[in-house]
C-alpha positions as CSV (number, residue, x, y, z in Angstrom):
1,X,7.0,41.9,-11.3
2,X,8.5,42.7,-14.5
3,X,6.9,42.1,-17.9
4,X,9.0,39.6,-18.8
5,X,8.9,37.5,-15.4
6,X,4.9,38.1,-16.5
7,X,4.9,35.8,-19.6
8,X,7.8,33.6,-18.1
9,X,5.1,32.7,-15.6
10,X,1.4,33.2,-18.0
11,X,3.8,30.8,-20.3
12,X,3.9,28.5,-17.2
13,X,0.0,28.5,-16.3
14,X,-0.6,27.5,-20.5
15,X,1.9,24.3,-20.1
16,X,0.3,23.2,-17.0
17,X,-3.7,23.6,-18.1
18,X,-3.9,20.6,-19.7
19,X,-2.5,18.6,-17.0
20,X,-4.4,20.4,-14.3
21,X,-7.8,20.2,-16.8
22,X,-7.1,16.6,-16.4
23,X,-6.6,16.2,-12.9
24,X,-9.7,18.6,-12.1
25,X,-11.9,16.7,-14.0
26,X,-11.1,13.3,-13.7
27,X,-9.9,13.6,-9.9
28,X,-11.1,17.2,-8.1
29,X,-14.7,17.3,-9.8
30,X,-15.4,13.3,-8.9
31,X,-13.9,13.7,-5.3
32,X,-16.2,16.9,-4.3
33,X,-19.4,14.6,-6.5
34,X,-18.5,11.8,-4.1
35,X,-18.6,14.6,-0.9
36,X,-22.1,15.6,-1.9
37,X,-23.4,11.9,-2.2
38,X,-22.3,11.0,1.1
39,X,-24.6,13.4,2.4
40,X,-28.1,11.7,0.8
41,X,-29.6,8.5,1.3
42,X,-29.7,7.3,-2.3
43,X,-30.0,4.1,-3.9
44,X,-28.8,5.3,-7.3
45,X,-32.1,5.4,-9.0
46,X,-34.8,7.2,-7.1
47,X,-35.0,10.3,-5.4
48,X,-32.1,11.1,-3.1
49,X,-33.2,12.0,0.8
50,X,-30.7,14.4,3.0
51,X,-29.6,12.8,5.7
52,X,-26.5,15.2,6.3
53,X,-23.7,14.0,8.3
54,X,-25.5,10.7,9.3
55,X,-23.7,8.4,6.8
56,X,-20.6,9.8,8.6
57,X,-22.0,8.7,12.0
58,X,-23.0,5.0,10.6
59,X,-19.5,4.9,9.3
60,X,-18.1,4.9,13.1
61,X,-20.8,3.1,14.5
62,X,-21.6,-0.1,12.5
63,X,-19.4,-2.6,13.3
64,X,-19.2,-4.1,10.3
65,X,-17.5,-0.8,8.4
66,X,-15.5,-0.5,11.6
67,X,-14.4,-3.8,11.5
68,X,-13.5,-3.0,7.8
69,X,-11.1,0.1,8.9
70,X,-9.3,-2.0,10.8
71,X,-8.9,-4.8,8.7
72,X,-7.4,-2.3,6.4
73,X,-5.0,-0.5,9.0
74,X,-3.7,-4.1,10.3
75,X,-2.6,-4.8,6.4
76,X,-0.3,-1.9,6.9
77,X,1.9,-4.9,8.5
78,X,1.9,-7.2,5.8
79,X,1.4,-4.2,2.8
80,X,3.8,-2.3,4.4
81,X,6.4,-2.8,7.3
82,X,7.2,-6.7,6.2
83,X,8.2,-5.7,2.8
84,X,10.0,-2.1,3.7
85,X,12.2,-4.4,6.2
86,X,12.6,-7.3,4.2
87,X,13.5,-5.2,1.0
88,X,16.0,-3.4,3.3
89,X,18.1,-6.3,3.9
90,X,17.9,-7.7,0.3
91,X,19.2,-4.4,-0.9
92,X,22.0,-4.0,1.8
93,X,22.8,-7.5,0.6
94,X,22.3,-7.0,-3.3
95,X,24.3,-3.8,-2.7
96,X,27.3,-4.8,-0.4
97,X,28.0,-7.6,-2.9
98,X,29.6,-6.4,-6.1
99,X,31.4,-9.6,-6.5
100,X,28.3,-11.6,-7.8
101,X,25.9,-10.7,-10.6
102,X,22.4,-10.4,-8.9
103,X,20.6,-9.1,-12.2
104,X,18.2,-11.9,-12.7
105,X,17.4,-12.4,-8.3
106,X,16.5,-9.0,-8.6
107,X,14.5,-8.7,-11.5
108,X,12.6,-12.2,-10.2
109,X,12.1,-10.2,-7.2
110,X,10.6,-7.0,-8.9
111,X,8.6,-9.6,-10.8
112,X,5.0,-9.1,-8.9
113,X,5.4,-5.1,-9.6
114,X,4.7,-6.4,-13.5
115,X,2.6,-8.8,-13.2
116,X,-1.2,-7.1,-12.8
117,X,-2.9,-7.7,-9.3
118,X,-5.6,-9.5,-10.3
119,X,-3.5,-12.1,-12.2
120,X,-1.2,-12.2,-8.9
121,X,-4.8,-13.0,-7.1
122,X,-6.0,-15.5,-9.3
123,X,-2.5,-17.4,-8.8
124,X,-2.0,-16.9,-5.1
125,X,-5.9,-18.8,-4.9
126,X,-4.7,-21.7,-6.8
127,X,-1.5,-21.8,-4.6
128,X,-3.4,-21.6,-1.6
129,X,-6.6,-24.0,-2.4
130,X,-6.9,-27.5,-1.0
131,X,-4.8,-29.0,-3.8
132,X,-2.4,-26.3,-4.2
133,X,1.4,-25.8,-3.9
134,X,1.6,-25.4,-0.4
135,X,-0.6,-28.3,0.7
136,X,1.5,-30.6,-1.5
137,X,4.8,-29.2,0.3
138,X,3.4,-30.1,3.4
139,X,1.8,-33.5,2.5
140,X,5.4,-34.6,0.7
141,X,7.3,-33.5,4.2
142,X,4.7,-35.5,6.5
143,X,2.4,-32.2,7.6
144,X,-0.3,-33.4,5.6
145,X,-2.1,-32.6,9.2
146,X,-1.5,-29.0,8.5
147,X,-3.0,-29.3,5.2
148,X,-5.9,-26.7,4.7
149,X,-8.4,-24.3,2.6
150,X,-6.4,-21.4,3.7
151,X,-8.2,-18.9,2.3
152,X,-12.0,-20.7,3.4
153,X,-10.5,-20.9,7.3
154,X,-11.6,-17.7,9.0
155,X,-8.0,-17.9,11.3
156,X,-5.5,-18.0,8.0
157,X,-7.1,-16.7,5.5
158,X,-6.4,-12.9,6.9
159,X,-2.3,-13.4,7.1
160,X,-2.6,-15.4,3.8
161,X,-4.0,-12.4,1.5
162,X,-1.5,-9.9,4.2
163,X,1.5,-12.7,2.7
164,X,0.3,-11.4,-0.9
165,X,0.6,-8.3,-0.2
166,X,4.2,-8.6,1.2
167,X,5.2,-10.5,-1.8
168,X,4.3,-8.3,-3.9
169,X,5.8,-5.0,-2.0
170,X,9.3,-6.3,-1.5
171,X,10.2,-5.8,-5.2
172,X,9.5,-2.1,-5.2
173,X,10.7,-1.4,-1.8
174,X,13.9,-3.3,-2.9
175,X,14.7,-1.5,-5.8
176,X,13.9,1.9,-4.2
177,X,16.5,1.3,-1.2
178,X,19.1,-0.1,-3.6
179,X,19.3,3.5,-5.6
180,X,19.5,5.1,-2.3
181,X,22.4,3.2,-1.1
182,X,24.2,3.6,-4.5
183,X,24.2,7.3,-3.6
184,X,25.8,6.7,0.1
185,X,29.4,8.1,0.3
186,X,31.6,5.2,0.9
187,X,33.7,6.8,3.1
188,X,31.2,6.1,6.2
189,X,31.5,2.9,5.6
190,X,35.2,2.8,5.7
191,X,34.5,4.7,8.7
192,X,32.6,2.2,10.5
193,X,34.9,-0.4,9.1
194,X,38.3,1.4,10.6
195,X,36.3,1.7,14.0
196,X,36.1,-2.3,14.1
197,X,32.3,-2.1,13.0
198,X,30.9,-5.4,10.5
199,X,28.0,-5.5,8.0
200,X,25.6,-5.1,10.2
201,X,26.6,-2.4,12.3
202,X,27.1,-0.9,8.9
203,X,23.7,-1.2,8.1
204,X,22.2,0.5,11.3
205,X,24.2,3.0,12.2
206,X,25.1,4.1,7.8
207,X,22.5,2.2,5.7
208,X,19.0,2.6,7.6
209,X,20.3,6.8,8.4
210,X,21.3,7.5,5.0
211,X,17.9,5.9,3.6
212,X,15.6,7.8,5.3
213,X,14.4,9.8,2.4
214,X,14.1,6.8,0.4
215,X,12.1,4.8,3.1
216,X,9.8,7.8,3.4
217,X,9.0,7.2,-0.4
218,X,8.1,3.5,0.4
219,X,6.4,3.8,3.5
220,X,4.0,6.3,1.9
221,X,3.3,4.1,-0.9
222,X,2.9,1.5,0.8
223,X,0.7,2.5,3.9
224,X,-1.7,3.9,0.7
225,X,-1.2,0.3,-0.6
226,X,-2.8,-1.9,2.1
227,X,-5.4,1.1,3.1
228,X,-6.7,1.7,-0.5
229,X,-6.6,-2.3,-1.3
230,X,-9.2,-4.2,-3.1
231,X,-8.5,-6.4,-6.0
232,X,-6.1,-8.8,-4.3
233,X,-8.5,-9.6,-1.7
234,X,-11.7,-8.9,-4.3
235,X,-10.1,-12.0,-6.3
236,X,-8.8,-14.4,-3.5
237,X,-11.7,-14.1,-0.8
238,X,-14.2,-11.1,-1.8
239,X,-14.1,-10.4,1.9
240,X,-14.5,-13.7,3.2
241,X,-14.7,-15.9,4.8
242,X,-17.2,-14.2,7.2
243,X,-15.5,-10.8,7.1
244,X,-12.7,-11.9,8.4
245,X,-10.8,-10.2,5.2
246,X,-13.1,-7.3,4.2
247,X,-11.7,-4.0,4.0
248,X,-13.0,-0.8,2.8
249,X,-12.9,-1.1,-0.9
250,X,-14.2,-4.0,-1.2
251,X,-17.1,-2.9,1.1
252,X,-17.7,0.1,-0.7
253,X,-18.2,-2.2,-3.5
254,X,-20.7,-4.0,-2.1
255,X,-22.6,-0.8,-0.9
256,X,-22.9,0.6,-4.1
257,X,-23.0,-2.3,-5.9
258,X,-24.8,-5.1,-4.9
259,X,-27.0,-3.4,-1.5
260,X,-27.5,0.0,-3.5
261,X,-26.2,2.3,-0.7
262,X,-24.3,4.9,-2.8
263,X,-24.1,7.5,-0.4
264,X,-22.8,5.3,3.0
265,X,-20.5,4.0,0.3
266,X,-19.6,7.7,-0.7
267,X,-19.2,8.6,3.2
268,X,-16.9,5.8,3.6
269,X,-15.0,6.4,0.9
270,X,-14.4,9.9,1.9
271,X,-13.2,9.0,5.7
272,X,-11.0,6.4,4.3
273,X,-9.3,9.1,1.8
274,X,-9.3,11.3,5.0
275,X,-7.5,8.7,7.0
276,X,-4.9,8.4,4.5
277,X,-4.1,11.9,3.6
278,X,-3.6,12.2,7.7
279,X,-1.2,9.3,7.5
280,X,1.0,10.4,5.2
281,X,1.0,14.1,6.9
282,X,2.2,12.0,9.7
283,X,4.9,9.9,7.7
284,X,6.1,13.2,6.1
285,X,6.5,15.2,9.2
286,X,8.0,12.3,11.2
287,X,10.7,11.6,8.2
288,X,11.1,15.8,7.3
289,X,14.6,16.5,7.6
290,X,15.7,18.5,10.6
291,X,17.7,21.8,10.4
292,X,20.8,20.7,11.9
293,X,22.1,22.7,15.0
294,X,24.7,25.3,14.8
């Protein structure tokens, strides 16, 4: 390597130190600190006991923390798949029509994105309580019957905080898919249009194809989302009722926090950063472009 090519790249290394300072301290040193207190039994105050891997083991055998896990990996349906398909459509529709101005639709849609989480929570609770929104629907239409605490009934209040989740991920995934469609070359779907194809064969066969990179991005984000979540469901149930809505965070909350269990709470938080680092290998390598045959 040549002298020059030397600085060019030393000059590199000195723009990026304070960046990677940053992330090493505030990110690389906290993750390995976490590592080495999932491997004590420590209460956070008196003297720490090695236990070794045996926070790891009561991580897959306690049902409650399993229970937890998969709590978290059946959100990846609301926090995930509802909103990537739903915000499909919108976007194909959004995007198809020029004719109309959908400025303000949109921006009403990508309105949950703003508005912090916790406020989201707190409004969803209201809306969902015994004298909320959707008890008053149902009451005016003569389904009072169906009236209920959704978020107190241990059969609802699971897809209730999931319906959250959706609501709040269709915004993003929306605007995401839109910018990928604006880049689509038109003439495939002239194509499809010459070959007698409509608007929805249009979408399969051009739209959903061409978006693959895009719906890579938002699966990824999202499958992080609803395995990483806590202060939606911190807010509107804390976990409850039961367990029926506990998922990882907010029990590693409650191990460190309220039963002082910091390193079962450490070793779960490490398998559950595990779990998703080996999801999103998986969602990159199913999405990863394929050399194309000669």
């Amino acid at each position: 390597m040549t002298s020059p090519q030397r600085r060019g790249r030393g000059r590199a290394y000195l723009y990026l130190a304070p960046a990677l300072l940053v992330y090493l301290t505030f990110v690389i040193l906290p993750y390995l600190q976490t590592i080495w207190y999932s491997l004590y039994e420590w209460d956070g105050v008196g003297e720490a006991v090695w236990v070794g891997l045996g926070n790891y083991a009561s991580v897959f055998t306690q049902p409650a923390l399993i229970s937890a896990i998969q709590h978290a990996f059946g959100y990846i349906v609301f926090f995930s798949f509802l909103p990537i398909a739903i915000g499909l459509v919108l976007a194909a529709i959004v995007a198809g029509d020029t004719r109309r101005n959908w400025t303000i639709p949109r921006a009403i849609i990508f309105l949950p994105q703003i508005v912090p989480l916790v406020a989201s929570g707190i409004a969803w609770t209201f809306i969902y309580s015994q004298d909320g929104l959707i008890n008053q629907v149902l009451r005016a239409v003569g389904l009072g019957d169906y009236a209920r605490a959704w978020l107190g009934d241990f059969t609802w209040a699971y897809p209730a905080v999931g319906i959250v989740g959706t609501w709040v991920g269709i915004g993003l995934c929306m605007v995401l898919f839109i910018s990928g469609i604006q880049k689509i070359d038109h003439g495939l779907y002239e194509a499809v249009r010459l070959d007698g194809g409509g608007r929805i064969r249009e979408f399969f066969t051009i739209t959903i194809r061409q978006l693959r990179g895009e719906i890579s991005v938002a699966l990824t984000l999202t499958v992080i989302s609803a395995l990483a979540s806590f202060d939606v469901i911190f807010i509107m149930t804390g976990g409850g009722p039961g367990s029926s809505t506990t998922v990882p965070g907010v029990t590693i909350y409650r191990l460190a926090f309220s039963y002082n269990q910091i390193g079962l709470g450490a070793a779960l938080g490490i398998v559950l950063s595990l779990l998703v680092y080996i999801l999103v290998l998986g969602i990159n390598a199913i999405f990863r472009e394929r050399p194309s045959a000669h």
